[in-house]
Structures are given as C-alpha cells and as structure tokens.
C-alpha positions as CSV (number, residue, x, y, z in Angstrom):
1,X,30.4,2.0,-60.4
2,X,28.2,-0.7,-58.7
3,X,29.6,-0.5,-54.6
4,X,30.7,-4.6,-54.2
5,X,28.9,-6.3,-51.8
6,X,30.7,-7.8,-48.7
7,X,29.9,-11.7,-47.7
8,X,30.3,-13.3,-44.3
9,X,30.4,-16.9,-44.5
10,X,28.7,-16.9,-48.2
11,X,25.7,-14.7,-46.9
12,X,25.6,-10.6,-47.6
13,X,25.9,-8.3,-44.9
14,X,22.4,-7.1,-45.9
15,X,21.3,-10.7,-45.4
16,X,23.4,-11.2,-42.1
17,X,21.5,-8.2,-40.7
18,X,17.9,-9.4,-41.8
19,X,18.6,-13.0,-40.3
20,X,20.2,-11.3,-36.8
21,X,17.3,-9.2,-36.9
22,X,14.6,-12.0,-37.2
23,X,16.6,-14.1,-34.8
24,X,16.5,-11.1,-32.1
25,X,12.5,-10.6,-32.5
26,X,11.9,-14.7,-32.1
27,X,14.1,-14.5,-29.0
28,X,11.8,-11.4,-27.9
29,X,9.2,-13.2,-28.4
30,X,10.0,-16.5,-26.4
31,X,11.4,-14.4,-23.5
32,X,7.8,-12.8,-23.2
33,X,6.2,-15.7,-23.1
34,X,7.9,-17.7,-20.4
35,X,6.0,-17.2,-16.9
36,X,8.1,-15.2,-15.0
37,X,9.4,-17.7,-11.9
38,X,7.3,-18.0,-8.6
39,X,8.6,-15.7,-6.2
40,X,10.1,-17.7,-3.1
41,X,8.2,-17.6,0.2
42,X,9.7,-14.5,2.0
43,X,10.5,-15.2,5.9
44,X,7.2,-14.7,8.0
45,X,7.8,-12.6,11.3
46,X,8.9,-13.9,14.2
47,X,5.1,-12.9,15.8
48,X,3.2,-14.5,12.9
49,X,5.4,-17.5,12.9
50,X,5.1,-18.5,16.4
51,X,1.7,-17.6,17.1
52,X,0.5,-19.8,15.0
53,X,2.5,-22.7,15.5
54,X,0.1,-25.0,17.0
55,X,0.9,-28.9,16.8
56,X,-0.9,-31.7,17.5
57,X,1.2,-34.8,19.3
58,X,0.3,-38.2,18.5
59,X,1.9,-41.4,20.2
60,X,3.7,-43.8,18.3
61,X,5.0,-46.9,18.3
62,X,8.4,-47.6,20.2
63,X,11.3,-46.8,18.7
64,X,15.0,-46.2,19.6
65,X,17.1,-44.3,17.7
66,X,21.2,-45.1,17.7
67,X,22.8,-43.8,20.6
68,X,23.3,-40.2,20.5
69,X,24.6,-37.8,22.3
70,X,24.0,-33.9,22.2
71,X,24.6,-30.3,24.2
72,X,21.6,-28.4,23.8
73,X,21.9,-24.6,24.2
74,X,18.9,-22.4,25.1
75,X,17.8,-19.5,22.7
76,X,15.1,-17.6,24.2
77,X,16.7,-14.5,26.2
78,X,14.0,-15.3,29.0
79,X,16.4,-18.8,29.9
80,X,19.9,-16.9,28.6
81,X,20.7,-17.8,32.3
82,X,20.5,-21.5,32.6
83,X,23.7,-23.6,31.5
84,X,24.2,-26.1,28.6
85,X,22.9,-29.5,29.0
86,X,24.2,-32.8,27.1
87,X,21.6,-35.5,26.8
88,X,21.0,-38.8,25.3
89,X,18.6,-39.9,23.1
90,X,15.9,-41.7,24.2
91,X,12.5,-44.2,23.0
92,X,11.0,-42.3,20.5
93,X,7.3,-41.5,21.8
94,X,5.7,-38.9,20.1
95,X,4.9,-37.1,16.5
96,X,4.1,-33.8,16.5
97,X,2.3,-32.6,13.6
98,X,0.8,-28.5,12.6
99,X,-2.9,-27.9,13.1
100,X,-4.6,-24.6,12.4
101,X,-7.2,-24.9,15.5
102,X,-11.4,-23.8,14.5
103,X,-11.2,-21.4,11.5
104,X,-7.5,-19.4,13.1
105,X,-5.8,-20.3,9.9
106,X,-2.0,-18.8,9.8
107,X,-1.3,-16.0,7.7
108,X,0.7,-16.2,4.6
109,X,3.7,-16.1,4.5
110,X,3.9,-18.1,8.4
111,X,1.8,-20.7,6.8
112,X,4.3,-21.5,4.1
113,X,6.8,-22.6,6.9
114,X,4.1,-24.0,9.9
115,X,2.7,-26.5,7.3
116,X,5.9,-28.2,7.2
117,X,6.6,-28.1,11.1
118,X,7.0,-31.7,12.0
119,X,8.8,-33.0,15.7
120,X,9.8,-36.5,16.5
121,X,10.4,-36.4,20.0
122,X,12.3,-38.3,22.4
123,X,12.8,-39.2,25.9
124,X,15.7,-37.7,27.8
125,X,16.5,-36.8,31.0
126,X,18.5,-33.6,32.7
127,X,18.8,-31.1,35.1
128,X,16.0,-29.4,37.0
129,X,15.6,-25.8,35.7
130,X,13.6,-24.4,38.7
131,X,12.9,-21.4,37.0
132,X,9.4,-19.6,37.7
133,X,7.9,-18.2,34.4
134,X,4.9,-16.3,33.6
135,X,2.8,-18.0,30.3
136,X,0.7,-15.5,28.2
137,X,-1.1,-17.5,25.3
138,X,-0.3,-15.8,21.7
139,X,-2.7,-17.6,19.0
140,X,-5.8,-15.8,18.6
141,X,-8.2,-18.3,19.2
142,X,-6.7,-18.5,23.1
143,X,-5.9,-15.1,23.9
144,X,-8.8,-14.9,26.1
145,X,-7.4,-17.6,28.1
146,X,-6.0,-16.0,31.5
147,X,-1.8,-15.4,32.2
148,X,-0.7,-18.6,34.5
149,X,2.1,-18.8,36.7
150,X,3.9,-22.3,35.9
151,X,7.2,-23.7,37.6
152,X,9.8,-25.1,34.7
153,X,11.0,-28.5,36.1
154,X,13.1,-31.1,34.7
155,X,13.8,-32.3,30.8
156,X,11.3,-34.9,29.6
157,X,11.6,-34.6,25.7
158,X,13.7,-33.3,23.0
159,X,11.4,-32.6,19.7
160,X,13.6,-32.0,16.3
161,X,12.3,-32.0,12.9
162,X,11.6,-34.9,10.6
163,X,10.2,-35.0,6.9
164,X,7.2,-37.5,6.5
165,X,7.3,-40.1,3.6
166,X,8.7,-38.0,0.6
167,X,7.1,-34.4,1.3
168,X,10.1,-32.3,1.5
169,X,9.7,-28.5,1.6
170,X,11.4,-26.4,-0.9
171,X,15.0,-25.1,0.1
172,X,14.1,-22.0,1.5
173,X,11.6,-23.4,3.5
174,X,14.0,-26.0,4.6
175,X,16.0,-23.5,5.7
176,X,14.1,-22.7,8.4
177,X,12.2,-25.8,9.4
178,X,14.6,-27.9,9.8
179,X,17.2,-26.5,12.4
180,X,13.9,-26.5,15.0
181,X,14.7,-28.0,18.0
182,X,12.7,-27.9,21.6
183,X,13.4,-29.6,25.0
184,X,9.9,-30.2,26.6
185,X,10.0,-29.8,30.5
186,X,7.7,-30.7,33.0
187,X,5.8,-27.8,34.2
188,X,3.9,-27.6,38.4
189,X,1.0,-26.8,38.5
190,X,-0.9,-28.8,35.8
191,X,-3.8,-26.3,35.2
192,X,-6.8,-27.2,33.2
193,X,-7.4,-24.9,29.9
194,X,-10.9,-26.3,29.7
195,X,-11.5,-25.4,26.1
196,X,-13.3,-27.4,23.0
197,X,-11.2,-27.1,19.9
198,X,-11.6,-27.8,16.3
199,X,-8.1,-29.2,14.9
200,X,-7.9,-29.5,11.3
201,X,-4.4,-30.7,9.5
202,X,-2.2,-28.5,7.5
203,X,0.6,-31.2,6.8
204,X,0.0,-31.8,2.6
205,X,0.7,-35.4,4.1
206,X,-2.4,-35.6,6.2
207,X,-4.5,-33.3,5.4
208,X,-7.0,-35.9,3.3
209,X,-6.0,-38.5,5.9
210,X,-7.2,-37.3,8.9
211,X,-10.2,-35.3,9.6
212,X,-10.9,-32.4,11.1
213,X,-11.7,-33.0,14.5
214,X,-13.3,-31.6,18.2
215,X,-11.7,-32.4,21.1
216,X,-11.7,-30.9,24.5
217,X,-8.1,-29.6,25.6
218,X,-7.3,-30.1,29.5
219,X,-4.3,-30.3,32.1
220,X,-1.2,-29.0,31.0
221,X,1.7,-30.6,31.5
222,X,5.2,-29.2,29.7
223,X,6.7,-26.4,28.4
224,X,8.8,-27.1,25.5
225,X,11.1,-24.1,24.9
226,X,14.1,-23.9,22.1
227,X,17.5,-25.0,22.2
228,X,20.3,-25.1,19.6
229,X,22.1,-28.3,19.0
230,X,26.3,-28.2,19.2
231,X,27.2,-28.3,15.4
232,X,24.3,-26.6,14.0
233,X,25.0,-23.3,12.5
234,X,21.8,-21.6,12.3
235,X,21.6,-18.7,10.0
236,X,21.1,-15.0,12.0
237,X,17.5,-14.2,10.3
238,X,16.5,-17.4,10.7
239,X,17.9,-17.6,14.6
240,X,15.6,-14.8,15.1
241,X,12.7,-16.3,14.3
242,X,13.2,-19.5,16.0
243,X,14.3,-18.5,19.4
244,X,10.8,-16.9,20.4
245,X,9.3,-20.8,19.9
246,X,7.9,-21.5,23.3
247,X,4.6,-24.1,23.0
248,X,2.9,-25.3,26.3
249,X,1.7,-28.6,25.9
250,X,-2.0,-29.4,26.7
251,X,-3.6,-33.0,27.5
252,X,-6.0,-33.4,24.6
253,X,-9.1,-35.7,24.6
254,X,-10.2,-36.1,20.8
255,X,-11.9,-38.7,18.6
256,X,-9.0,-41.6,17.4
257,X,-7.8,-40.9,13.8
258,X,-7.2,-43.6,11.4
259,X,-4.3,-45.4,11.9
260,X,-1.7,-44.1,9.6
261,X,2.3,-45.7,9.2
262,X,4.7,-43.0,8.0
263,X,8.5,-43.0,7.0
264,X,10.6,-40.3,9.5
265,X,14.1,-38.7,8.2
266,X,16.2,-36.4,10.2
267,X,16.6,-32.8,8.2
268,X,18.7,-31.4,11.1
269,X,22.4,-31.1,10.0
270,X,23.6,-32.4,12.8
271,X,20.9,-35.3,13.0
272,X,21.4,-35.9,9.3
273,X,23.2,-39.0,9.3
274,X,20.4,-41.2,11.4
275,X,18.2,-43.7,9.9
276,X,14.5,-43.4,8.1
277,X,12.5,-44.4,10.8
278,X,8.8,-45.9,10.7
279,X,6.2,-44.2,12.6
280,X,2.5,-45.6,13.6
281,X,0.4,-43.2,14.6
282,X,-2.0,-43.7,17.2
283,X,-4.5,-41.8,19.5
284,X,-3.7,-38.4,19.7
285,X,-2.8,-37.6,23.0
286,X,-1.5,-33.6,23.5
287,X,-1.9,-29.8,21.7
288,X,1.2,-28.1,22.3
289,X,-0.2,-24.1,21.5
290,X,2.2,-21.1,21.5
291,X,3.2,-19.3,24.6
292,X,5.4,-15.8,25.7
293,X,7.5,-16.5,28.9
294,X,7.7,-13.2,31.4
295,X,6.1,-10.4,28.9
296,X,9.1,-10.7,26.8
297,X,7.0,-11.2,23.0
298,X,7.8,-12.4,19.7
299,X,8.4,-9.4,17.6
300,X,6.4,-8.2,14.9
C-alpha cells in the first residue's frame, strides 16, 4: 500500500525540506559574503599615547564662554600632593590642534586617538603650586634634548576638548578624547629649546588646509599637566592613559597659516551643555611637546 504523504500548509514534507534546505544554502551564502565589520581601534599605551601627543596652539579670536565654575583634580601621581582647585572660566585664547613634528608620525593604534586631540583653552587664575619638577622630553624627535629643572608656578590656562565643525570621532575614540583636560601653569626659568621643526597636521579637518610647515621652537613658558573635572567619571583604562599627559609648551616662530574660521563644541560631559563657539585662527604662536615629571614614565 502506497505510504500517504503528509502536507504542511499545502506543501509535502519532502517539498518542505527541499525549500528549508535551499533557503539555508542562500542564507550561507549571503552570510559569506558580507565583509566581516572593521575591528574598533584598540586603546594605544599609555607610552605611545603621550609621547606622541604633540599640539600646535594657535590664537584666536576673543571669546567668553558663560560663566563657569569647576574643581579640577590633579591625576599624575608626581602632583598627588597638591590640593583641589575651583576656577572660573575665562577669555577663550587659544586652539590647540595635533601635529606629528618632521617625519615622527605616531604609531598606530596612538594615532587613531592623537588625530582627534583638540584643546580650547582658557584663562583662569589659582594658586601657586611651587613645586620643583624635573622635565625629560618623551617624543623621539626631542629626546636628545637635555633634562631641565623647571619651577611649576601659578594656573594660567585650562585646555579641554572640543570637536571642530562636524568631525566627530567614532565612540570609542570619543571615549577617550573627550574627558582630556590640562591646567597650563607658568613654569621659571623660560629655557630656550633652540630647535627647527617640521609641523605637519594630523586633524582630518586641517590637514589639506594648512601646510606643513618649519618653524624654529624657542623659550618655554608652561607646563600644562592633567586634571579631572568634578562630575566627570572617567572610565579606569582610560584614567590610565590620560593621567601621564604632561606637555611643556614652547614659544614657536613659524610661517602664518591661512586664515581658517571653525565651529567649537564641548565633548566633555561635564562641559556638554555650553554653546558651539566660533573660532578664527590666527598666527600660530606655541608647540606644546610631551614631557615625564621626576623620572616617573608613562608605561608601556
């Protein structure tokens, strides 16, 4: 006797099984051919990171932001010792931006994360640190530069990071980048580097804007070391990365670049709610270039 045939929704099972089984090989074949995803950046070390953070500092036109307030926490275990200070935001007076300086490019994965380094920074005022430190120069190019003895002095500047115009970094890159935060102090004495440097823009924003330049770096006047803002949780790995940011910043005599207007926005949580500000850039007028404080280095 002929075995009946069973039907699922008008269809054989036979017939069921060939269509599942045709379905299953076109799905095979689809999943195959999608590119798997690009793998995000991984977090550089702290060493690569900071060695290579070199920025150049432009002036800009005046600005001042709404009043704010803020207590500023150092990070770097050399200045664990020196108290909270609250400051007040100032006049707006400089844009840092990341340079790579003669052919030292940053490694990947640091540059992911440098090329997207970018400081307004303000005016404030605070207490004299009066701390003796002991600068060794970390990027490559410099490390033939001597150890100096500086004298940390008082608060000038508070730098924290800004987006230009619409280049925003991807998340995990914003994860980093945008809970940086350094107070710039006048440093005694103002040694002369004496060195001729090539600065060429890593910034996607300016990098066909403004050319790659030679300029001849000179006296230096601050050390801008980081602090944590109250109200901004920084993630742990991300914490130790950013706490071994210590730049020294250099008087810098270089060729004008073109003029260039941008839009600013606050990515710091706790800046977040300030307005898009305009920026004009103008003459170039420091290199801040990455520093250790008292042999105490940036682990690898």
């Amino acid at each position: 006797m002929d075995r009946p045939v069973i039907r699922i929704h008008g269809r054989s099972k036979s017939t069921t099984r060939r269509v599942i089984s045709a379905a299953l090989g076109v799905l095979a074949v689809v999943f195959l051919s999608v590119p798997p995803a690009a793998a995000a950046p991984v977090l550089p070390t702290p060493k690569d990171f900071v060695s290579y953070l070199d920025l150049e500092c432009f002036r800009t036109n005046p600005y001042q932001p709404p009043t704010t307030t803020l207590t500023l926490r150092h990070l770097n275990p050399v200045l664990s010792n020196l108290p909270p200070q609250t400051v007040v935001l100032g006049p707006r007076q400089q844009l840092c931006v990341p340079v790579a300086k003669n052919t030292s490019i940053p490694p990947s994965p640091a540059l992911d994360f440098i090329r997207f380094v970018d400081l307004a920074c303000y005016r404030i005022t605070g207490s004299n640190a009066d701390t003796g430190l002991l600068l060794t120069h970390l990027n490559p190019v410099l490390q033939n530069v001597p150890r100096h003895e500086v004298k940390m002095n008082v608060p000038q500047q508070l730098c924290v990071p800004v987006v230009k115009n619409s280049s925003v970094p991807p998340p995990e890159i914003m994860s980093l980048v945008s809970h940086i935060d350094i107070m710039c102090y006048a440093i005694t004495p103002n040694n002369p580097m004496n060195r001729q440097l090539s600065l060429r823009q890593l910034n996607p924003v300016l990098t066909n804007v403004i050319p790659t330049r030679t300029g001849q770096v000179t006296y230096a006047r601050q050390l801008c070391v980081p602090v944590q803002k109250a109200g901004d949780t920084i993630p742990t790995e991300v914490l130790n990365i950013l706490r071994w940011i210590d730049l020294e910043k250099f008087d810098l005599s270089i060729p004008t670049a073109p003029s260039v207007t941008l839009t600013l926005r606050h990515i710091n949580p706790v800046l977040g709610h300030l307005p898009a500000e305009q920026a004009t850039l103008f003459s170039p007028s420091q290199l801040a270039v990455p520093v250790a404080k008292n042999n105490q280095f940036p682990p690898s």
